[in-house]
C-alpha positions in Angstrom: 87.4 275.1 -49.0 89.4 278.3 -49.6 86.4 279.8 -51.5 85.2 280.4 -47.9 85.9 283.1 -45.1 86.2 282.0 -41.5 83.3 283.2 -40.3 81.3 281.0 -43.4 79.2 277.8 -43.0 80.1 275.7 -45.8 76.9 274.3 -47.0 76.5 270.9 -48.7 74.4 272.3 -52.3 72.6 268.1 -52.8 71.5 266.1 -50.1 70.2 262.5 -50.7 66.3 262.4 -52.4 67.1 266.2 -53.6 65.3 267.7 -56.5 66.3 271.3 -57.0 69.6 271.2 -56.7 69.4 275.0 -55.4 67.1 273.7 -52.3 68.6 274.0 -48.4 67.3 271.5 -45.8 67.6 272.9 -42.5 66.8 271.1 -38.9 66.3 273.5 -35.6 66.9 272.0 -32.2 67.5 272.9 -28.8 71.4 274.6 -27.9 71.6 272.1 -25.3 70.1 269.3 -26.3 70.5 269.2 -30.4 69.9 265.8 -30.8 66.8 265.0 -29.2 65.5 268.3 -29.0 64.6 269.2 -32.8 61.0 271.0 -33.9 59.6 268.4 -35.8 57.4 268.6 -39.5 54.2 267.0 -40.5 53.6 265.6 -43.7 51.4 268.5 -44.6 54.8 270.8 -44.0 53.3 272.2 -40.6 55.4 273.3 -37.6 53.8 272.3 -34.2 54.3 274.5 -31.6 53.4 274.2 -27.4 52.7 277.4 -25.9 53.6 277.5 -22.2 53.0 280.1 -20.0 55.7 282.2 -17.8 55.8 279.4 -15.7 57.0 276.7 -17.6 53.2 275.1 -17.7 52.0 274.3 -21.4 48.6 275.8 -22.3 45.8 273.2 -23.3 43.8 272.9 -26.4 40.1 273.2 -26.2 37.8 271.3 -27.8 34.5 273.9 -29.2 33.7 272.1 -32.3 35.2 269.8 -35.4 38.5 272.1 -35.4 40.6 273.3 -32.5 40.7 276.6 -31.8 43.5 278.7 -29.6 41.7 280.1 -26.2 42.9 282.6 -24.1 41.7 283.9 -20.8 40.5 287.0 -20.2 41.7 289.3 -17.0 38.2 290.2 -16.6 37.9 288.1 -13.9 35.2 289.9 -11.3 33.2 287.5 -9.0 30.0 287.0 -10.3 28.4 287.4 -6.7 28.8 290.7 -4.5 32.4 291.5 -3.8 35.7 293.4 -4.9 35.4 294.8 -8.4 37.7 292.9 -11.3 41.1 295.1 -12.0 39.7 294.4 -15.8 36.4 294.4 -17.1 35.3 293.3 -20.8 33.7 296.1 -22.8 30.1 295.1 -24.5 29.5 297.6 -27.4 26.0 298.2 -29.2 24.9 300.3 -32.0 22.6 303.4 -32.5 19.6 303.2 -35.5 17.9 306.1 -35.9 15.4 303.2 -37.9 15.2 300.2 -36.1 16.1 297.4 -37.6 14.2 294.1 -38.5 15.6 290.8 -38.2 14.3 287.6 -39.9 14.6 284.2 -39.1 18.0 283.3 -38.2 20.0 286.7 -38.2 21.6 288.8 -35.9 22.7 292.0 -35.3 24.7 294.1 -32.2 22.5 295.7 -28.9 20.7 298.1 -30.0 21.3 301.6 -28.3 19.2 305.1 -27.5 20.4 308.5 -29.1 21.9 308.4 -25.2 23.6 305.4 -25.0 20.9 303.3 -23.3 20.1 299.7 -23.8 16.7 299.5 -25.7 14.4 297.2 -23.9 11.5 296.3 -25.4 8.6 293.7 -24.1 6.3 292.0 -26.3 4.3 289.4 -24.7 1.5 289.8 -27.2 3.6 288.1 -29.8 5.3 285.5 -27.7 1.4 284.3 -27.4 0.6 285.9 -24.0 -2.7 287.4 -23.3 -2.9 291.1 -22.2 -6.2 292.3 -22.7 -8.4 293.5 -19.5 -11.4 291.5 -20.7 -12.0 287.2 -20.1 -9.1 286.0 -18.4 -7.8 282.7 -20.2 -4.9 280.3 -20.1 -2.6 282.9 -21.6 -3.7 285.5 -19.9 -0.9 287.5 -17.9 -1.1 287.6 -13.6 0.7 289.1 -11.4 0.8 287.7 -7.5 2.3 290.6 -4.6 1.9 291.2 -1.0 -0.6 294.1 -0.3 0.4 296.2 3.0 1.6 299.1 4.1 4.6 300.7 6.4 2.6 299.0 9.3 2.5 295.8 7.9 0.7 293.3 5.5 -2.7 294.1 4.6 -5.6 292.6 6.4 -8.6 291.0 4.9 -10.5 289.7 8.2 -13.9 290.5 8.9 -13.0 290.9 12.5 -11.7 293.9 14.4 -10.1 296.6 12.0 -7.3 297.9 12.5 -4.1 299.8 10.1 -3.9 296.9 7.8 -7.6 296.3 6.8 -8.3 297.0 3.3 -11.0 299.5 2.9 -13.0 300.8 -0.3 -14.8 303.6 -1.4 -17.2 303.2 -4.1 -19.4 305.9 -6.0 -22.9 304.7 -5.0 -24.1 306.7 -7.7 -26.5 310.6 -7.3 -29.2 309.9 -5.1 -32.2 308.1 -6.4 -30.5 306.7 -9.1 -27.9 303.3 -9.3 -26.4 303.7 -12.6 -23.0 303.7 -10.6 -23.4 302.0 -8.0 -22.7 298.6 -6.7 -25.1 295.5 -6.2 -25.1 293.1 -3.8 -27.1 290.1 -2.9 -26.9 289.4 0.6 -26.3 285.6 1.2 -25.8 283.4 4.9 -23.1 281.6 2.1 -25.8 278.9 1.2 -29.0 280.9 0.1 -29.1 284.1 -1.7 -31.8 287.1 -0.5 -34.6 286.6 -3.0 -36.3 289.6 -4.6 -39.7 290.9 -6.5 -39.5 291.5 -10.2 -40.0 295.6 -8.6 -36.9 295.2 -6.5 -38.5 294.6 -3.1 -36.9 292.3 -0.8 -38.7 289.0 0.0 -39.4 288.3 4.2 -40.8 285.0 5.0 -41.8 285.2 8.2 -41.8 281.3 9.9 -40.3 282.3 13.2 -41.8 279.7 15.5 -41.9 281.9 18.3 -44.9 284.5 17.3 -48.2 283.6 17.8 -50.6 284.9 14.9 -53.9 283.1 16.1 -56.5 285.4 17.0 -57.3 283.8 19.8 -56.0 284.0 23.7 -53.4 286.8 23.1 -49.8 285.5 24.8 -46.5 287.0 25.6 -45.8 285.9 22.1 -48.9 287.0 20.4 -48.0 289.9 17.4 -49.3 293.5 18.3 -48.7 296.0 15.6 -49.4 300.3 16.9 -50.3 303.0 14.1 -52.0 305.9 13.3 -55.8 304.9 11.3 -56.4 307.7 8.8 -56.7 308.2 5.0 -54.7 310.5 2.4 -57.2 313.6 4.1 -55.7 312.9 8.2 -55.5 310.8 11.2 -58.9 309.1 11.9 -62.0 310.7 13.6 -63.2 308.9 16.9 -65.5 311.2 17.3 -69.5 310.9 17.8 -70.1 314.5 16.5 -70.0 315.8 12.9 -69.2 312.8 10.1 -66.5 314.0 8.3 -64.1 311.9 5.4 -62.0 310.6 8.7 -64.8 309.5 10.7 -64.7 305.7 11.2 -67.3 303.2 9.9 -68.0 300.1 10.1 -69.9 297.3 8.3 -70.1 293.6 10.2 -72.9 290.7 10.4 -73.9 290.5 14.0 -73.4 287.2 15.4 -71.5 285.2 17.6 -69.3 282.0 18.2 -72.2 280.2 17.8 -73.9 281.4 14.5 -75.3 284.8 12.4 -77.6 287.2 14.5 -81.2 285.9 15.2 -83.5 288.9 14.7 -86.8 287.1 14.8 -89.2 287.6 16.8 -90.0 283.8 17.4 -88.3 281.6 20.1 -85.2 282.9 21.2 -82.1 281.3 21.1 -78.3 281.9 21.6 -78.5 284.2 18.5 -81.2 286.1 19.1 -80.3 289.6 20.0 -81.6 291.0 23.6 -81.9 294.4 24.8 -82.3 295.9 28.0 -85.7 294.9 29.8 -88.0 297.1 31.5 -86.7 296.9 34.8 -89.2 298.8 36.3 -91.8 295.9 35.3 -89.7 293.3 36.7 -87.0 292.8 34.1 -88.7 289.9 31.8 -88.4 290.4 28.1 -89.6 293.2 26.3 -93.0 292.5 25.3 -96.4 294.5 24.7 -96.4 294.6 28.0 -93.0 295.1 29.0 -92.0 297.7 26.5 -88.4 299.2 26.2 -88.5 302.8 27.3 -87.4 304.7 24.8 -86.4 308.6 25.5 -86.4 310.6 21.9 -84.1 313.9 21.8 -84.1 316.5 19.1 -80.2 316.6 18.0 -79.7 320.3 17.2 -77.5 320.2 13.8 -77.5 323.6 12.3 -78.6 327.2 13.4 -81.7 328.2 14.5 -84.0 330.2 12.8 -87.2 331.9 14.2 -87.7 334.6 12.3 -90.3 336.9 13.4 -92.4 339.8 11.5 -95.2 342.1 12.4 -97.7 344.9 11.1 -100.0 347.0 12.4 -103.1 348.7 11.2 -104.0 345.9 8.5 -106.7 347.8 6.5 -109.2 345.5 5.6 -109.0 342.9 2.5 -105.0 344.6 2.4 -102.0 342.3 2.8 -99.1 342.7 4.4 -96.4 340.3 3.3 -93.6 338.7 5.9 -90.3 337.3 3.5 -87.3 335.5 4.9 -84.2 335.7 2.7 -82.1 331.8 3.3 -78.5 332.2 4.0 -76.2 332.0 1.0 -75.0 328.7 0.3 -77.7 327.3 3.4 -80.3 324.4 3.0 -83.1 325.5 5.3 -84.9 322.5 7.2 -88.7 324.3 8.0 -90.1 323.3 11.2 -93.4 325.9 11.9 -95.2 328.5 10.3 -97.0 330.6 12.9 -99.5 333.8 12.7 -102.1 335.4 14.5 -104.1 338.9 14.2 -106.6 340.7 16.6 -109.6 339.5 13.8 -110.1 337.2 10.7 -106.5 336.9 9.5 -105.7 334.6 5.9 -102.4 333.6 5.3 -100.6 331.8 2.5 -96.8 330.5 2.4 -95.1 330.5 -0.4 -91.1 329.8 -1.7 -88.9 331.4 -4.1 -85.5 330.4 -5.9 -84.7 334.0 -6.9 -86.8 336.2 -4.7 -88.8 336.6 -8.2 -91.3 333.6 -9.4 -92.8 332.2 -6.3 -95.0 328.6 -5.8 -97.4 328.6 -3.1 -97.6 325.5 -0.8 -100.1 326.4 2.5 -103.1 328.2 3.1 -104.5 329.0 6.4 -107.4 330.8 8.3 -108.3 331.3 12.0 -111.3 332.1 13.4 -112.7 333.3 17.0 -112.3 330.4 18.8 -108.5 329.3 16.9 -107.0 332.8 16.5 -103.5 331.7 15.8 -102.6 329.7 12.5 -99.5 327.2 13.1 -98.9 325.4 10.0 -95.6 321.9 11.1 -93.6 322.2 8.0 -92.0 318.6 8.5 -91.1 317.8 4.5 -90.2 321.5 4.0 -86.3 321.7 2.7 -85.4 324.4 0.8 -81.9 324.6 -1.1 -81.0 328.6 -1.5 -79.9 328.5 -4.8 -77.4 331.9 -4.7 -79.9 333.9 -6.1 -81.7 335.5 -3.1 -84.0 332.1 -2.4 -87.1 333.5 0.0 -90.0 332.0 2.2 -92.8 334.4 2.2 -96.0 334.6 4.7 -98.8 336.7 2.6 -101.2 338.0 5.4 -104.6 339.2 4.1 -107.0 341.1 6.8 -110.7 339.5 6.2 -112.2 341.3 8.8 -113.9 344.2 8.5 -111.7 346.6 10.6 -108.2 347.4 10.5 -106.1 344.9 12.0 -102.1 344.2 13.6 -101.0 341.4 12.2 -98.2 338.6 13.5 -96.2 336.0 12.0 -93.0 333.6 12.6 -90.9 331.4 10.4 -88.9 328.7 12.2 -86.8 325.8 11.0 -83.0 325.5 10.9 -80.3 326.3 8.1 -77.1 323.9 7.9 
């Protein structure tokens, strides 16, 4: 062994079972405890190894899959609920695309980041097969559920009092006339809807049991209705004067409970209609006679007219002529045509639509014992056309001297 130096391990160059004669098996074991304590091989030449901590306490394996793998814990150890911040915190990166990326079945890819850092959210409900259109609402269809109020308090939907809480709405009810914007509704006691005419107009059935509607004894019940009788022209005329387009009339068939008006002059019965008897004779019914008295009274409708006309110094066989020019736009009723002269006085009366082309009508004379002429002109009416219409007295002296002559035209013009 002098080939050797003191501080050299002689080394045996062939163990037992050795190949390459150049080979060196070598055991490690503990300083202390050589024997026992020695790292140990596996048949695939691997070196097990236990990993304890500073504490002496080995660190377990962990089962993730079909091969073991080494795990480690991380400092990062913050409370997931509210409380004192972790002294460590792990660090989540993501990457920027300024074009996004697309993914296909099965792949992934890092958080996707902003120009400024920010996590890019992005919601799609569409394609997850959600609904999120504003039209039907279906079984996909997305809903949302929160509590309407306000600082005061949750919002209050009773039909009762109102108060801070009550919702309220304003709607546009649309210009006036018109309900292209507005809104409809159909009033409803929550069984039966308000029915309505194809016009619009609200149906009223009226089947209240308490108004009386027979026209019979009137009641404390019994339907009065108060308003003004008239026509497009006014209120109605009551009056007994002038008829005018408000005057009221009336058409009815006389009769009573019993039957029609009886307006013979046969037996009488309880139709027959009665008027006042002649109480003077004793009040039986009118008869020959017991005759109604009967009072006739000109009505005066219209003005009067009495025009008169005179001339003196007739010569004889000369005429002197008396004309009466109608009102414009006057119908003139003729009532008398009187004259009278000091002798033998001929007259003749005769009308005129323009003052022009005249049509005689009367003719009369007097004599000695009749000196005055009156002629009743009962069916004279006379239209003044607006062209100077004219009744004219012609008075011719027959006598034999010169005579004054007289003459009057009377009627009324309405």
């Amino acid at each position: 062994m002098s080939d050797y130096s003191p501080g050299e391990l002689p080394i045996r160059s062939q163990l037992p079972g050795q190949v390459n004669y150049d080979d060196v098996i070598v055991k490690l074991g503990d300083a202390t405890n050589p024997a026992t304590q020695q790292a140990a091989v596996d048949t695939n030449g691997s070196v097990s190894a236990i990993i304890r901590d500073t504490s002496g306490n080995a660190i377990g394996d962990q089962l993730l899959s079909t091969t073991y793998w080494f795990q480690t814990v991380s400092p990062s150890n913050g409370s997931a609920a509210a409380g004192t911040a972790a002294s460590f915190s792990d660090l989540v990166g993501g990457i920027y695309n300024s074009t996004p990326i697309t993914l296909t079945n099965g792949q992934q890819s890092s958080l996707q980041l902003n120009s400024s850092g920010a996590l890019i959210i992005t919601s799609t409900p569409a394609s997850l097969g959600y609904d999120t259109n504003y039209g039907a609402v279906g079984a996909n269809t997305l809903r949302t559920a929160s509590q309407i109020g306000n600082a005061t308090g949750a919002a209050d939907f009773g039909a009762g009092a109102t108060d801070a809480q009550t919702l309220r709405v304003t709607a546009n009810q649309g210009a006036p006339g018109t309900a292209a914007t507005g809104w409809f509704v159909k009033p409803t006691d929550g069984t039966n809807s308000q029915a309505y005419t194809a016009a619009g107009e609200a149906k009223v059935d009226m089947t209240s049991s308490f108004e009386d509607q027979n026209y019979g004894t009137v009641g404390a019940t019994t339907l009065r209705s108060a308003a003004q009788i008239g026509n497009a022209t006014g209120a109605a005329d009551f009056n007994f004067g002038a008829v005018g387009a408000q005057t009221l009339r009336v058409a009815a068939e006389p009769g009573n409970a019993t039957g029609i008006a009886d307006f013979n002059n046969g037996a009488t019965g309880a139709q027959t209609l009665r008027v006042a008897a002649n109480l003077a004779v004793g009040g039986a019914n009118v008869s020959g006679t017991n005759p109604v008295p009967v009072s006739i009274t000109s009505a005066l409708v219209g003005t009067p007219v009495n025009n008169y006309n005179t001339a003196a110094a007739v010569a004889a066989g000369a005429t002197s002529n008396h004309i009466y020019t109608i009102t414009t736009g006057k119908t003139f009723n003729g009532k008398k045509i009187w004259a009278t002269s000091s002798g033998a006085l001929k007259i003749e009366v005769r009308v005129s639509p323009d003052g022009t082309t005249y049509s005689s009508l009367w003719v009369g004379f007097n004599s000695a014992s009749t000196p005055n002429i009156s002629i009743d002109l009962d069916e004279l009416v006379f239209l003044e056309s607006g062209a100077g219409s004219t009744i004219e007295i012609i008075r011719t002296n027959v006598d034999k001297k010169a005579l004054d002559v007289y003459s009057t035209i009377s009627g009324t013009e309405v």
